[in-house]
N, C-alpha and C positions, 0 to 999 in steps of 0.2 A: 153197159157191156153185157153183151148176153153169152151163155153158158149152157148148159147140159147139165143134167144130173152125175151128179161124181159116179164113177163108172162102175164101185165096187163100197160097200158099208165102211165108210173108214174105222180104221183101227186107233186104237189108243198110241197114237204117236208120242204127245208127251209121255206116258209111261213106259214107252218103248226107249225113248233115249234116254229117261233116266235110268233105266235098267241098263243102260250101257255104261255106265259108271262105274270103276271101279275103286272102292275106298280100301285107303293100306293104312291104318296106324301107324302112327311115328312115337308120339309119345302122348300118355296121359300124366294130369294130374288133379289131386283131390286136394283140396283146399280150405284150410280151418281157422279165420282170423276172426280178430276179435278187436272194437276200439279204429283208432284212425290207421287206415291204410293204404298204400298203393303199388303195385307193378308194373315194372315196364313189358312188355313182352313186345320179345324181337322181330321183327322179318323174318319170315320163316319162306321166303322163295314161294315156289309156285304151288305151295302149302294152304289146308284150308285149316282154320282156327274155331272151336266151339266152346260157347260158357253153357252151363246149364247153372242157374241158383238154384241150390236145394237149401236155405236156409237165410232167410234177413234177404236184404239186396245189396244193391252195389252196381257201379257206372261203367258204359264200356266206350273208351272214346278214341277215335280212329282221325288221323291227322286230317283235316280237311271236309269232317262231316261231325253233322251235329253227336255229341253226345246222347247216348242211350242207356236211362235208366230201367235196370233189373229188378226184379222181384221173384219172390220164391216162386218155383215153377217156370221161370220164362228163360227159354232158348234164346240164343244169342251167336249166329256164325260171320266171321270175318273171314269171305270167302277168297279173299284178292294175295293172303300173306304179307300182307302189310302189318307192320308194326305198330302196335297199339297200348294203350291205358286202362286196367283195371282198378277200379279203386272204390271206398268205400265212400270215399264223399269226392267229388271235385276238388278241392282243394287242399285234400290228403298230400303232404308230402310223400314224395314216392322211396321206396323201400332199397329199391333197384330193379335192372334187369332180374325176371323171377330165372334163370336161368344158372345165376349166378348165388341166389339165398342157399344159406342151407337148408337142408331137408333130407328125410327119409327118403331112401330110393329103396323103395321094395322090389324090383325088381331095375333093368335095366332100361326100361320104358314106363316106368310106373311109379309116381313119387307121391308121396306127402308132405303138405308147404302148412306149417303151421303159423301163428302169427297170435302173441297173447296183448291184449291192451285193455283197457279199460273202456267200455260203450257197447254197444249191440255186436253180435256175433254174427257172421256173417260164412256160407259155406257155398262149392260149388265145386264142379266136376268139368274140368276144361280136358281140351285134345286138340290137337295137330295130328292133320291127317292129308297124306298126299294121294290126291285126287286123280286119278289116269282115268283111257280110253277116248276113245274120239269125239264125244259127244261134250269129254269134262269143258275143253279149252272154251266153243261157245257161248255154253252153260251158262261157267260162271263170269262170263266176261257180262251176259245179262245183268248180275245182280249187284246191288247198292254196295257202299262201303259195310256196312254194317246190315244183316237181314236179323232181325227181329221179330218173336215167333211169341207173345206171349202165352202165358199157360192157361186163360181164360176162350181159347181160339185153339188149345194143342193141349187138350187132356193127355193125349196120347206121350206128352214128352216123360211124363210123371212114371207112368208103367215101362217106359223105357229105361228112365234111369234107375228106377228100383233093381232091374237086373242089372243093369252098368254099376251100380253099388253093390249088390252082391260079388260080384267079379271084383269087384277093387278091394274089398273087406275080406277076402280069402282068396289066396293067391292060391291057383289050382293048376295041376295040367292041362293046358288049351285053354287058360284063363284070354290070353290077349288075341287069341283068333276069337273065343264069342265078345269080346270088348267092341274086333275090328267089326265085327257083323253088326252088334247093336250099333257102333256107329253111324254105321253105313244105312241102317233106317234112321236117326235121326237127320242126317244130313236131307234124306232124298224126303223125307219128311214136311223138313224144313222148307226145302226147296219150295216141293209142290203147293205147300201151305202162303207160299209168298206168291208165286204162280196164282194162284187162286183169286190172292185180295190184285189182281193188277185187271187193270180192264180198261181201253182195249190194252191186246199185248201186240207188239209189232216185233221186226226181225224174225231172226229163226225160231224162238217159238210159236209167235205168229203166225205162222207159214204152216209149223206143222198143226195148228190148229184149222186152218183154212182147209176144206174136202176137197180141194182142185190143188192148189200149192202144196199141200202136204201129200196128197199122192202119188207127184213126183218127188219129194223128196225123201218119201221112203222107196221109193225105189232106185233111189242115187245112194242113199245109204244102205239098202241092202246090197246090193251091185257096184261098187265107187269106181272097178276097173272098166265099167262097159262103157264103148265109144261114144258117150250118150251126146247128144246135139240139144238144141233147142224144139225142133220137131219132133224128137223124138219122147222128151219130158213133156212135150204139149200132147202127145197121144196118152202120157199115163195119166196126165190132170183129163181126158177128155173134154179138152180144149180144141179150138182152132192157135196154131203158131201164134198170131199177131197178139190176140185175147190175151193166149196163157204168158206170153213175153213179159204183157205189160203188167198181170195181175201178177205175177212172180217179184218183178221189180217192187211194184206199189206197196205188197205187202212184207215183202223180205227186205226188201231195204236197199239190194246191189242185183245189177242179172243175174238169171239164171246159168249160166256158163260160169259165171265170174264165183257162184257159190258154189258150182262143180269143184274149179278148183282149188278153192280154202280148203273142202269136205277131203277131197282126195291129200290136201295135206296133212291134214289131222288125222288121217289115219295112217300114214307114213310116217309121219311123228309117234304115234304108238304103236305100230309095228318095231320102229328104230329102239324104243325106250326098252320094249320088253327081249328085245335082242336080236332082233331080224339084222341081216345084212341089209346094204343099199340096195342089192339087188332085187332082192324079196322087196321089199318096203316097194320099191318102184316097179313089180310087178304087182301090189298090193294096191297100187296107184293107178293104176292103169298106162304105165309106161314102158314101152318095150326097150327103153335104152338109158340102162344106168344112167349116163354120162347127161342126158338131156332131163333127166329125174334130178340129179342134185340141182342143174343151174334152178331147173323151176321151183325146186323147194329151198334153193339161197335167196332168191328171189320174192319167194312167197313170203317164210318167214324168218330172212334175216341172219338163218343159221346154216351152216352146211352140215348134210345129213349127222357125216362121222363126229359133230359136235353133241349132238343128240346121242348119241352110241357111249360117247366117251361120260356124259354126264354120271350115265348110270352105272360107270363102271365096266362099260361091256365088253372098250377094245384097249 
């Protein structure tokens, strides 16, 4: 297939959609057991889930995928909200849902799970964190049951938690907004770190690595309401139509149209969440009529708008 040179230096795409991410704390907690143990931790919906060992190790095992052993230093995200196993050995009877133990609640997002027994001590700083923006849903639908970040590969997690531990060991004002920030680099951290070891990468990250696929697709993400066509994303890959058709499919995985409009759903989904009306959202979509906005986003994804509205509380 022959091509052109991409028309303009591409930009840091993946860094650009990660930065569209935005991470909200839900709840932390710090964790100090000692001896045989384990946790259930719930489903948490469309929640992301984080371990960090800051001390000894400990197993994180997610229904359906292999077990993963921790060590001091090594991140650990359960991006899907799936329910899962923490524990000190595999074979640890389990303690209960950690939701359910008692424990210090330092604040009302902020708790301390202590656990005394006899054997190696074992410590770590977990979070649920609910993930928005339009770029979250793809994202994470990318990654494994389990992303695993050792700390031999992510010096960087160690300097991060040292402030995340400062913050949990003195409760201050605007303690849990710099919690939510450090978060929010661990995650994208994380992310990018996993991003990194995969090669090749296909779908939509794929894409935006590609200098002709991804040219068009920032410019569908920057613009998601413009009337855009197939011709018209093959002039910002500086493609010919048929070329850039096929090179969009091959490497993204679905048409180009057909990824028009997931994108434009995803962003009508977090327009709706953060509190737009149908109207907005489906101006935000690129549709001039409410009424033909909800079929194609019951359609798309299974919900009707005001479903999305209501979840968060809005109507």
């Amino acid at each position: 297939m022959s091509v052109v040179a991409p028309p303009r230096p591409a930009p840091d795409l993946v860094g650009e959609a990660l930065h569209r991410l935005r991470v909200a704390g839900v709840f932390y907690c710090r964790t100090d057991a000692a001896g045989d143990w384990a946790v259930d931790m719930p489903a948490f919906g469309d929640c992301l889930t984080f371990h960090v060992v800051t001390q000894g190790e400990c197993w994180v095992a997610v229904p359906g995928a292999d077990p993963v052993h921790l060590h001091a230093g090594d991140l650990a995200l359960v991006p899907h909200g799936r329910g899962h196993v923490l524990a000190s050995d595999l074979d640890a009877p389990s303690l209960g849902r950690v939701d359910h133990l008692p424990q210090e609640y330092v604040t009302e997002s902020y708790s301390i799970l202590r656990h005394d027994g006899d054997g190696p001590r074992s410590g770590l700083v977990c979070g649920v964190l609910s993930v928005d923006g339009p770029a979250a849903r793809p994202l994470l639908d990318l990654l494994p049951a389990v992303v695993h970040v050792p700390e031999s590969s992510a010096p960087w997690v160690g300097r991060t938690l040292e402030l995340m531990a400062a913050e949990l060991t003195h409760v201050r004002p605007g303690g849990e907004a710099v919690l939510t920030r450090l978060a929010d680099v661990l995650v994208i951290q994380a992310v990018r770190a996993w991003l990194d070891a995969q090669e090749p990468v296909t779908g939509w990250i794929g894409g935006l690595r590609d200098p002709y696929v991804g040219a068009a697709l920032a410019a569908v993400h920057r613009d998601p309401a413009h009337p855009w066509t197939v011709a018209g994303l093959a002039r910002e890959a500086a493609m010919s139509r048929s070329a850039f058709s096929a090179r969009f499919t091959e490497v993204v995985g679905v048409p180009a149209m057909r990824y028009v409009a997931a994108w434009r759903m995803h962003v009508a989904a977090d327009r709706l969440a953060q509190g737009d009306g149908v109207a907005q959202a489906a101006t935000a979509a690129g549709y001039e009529s409410a009424a033909a906005f909800s079929r194609a986003f019951t359609r798309e994804t299974g919900r009707a708008p005001g479903s999305v509205r209501r979840r968060d509380g809005m109507v």
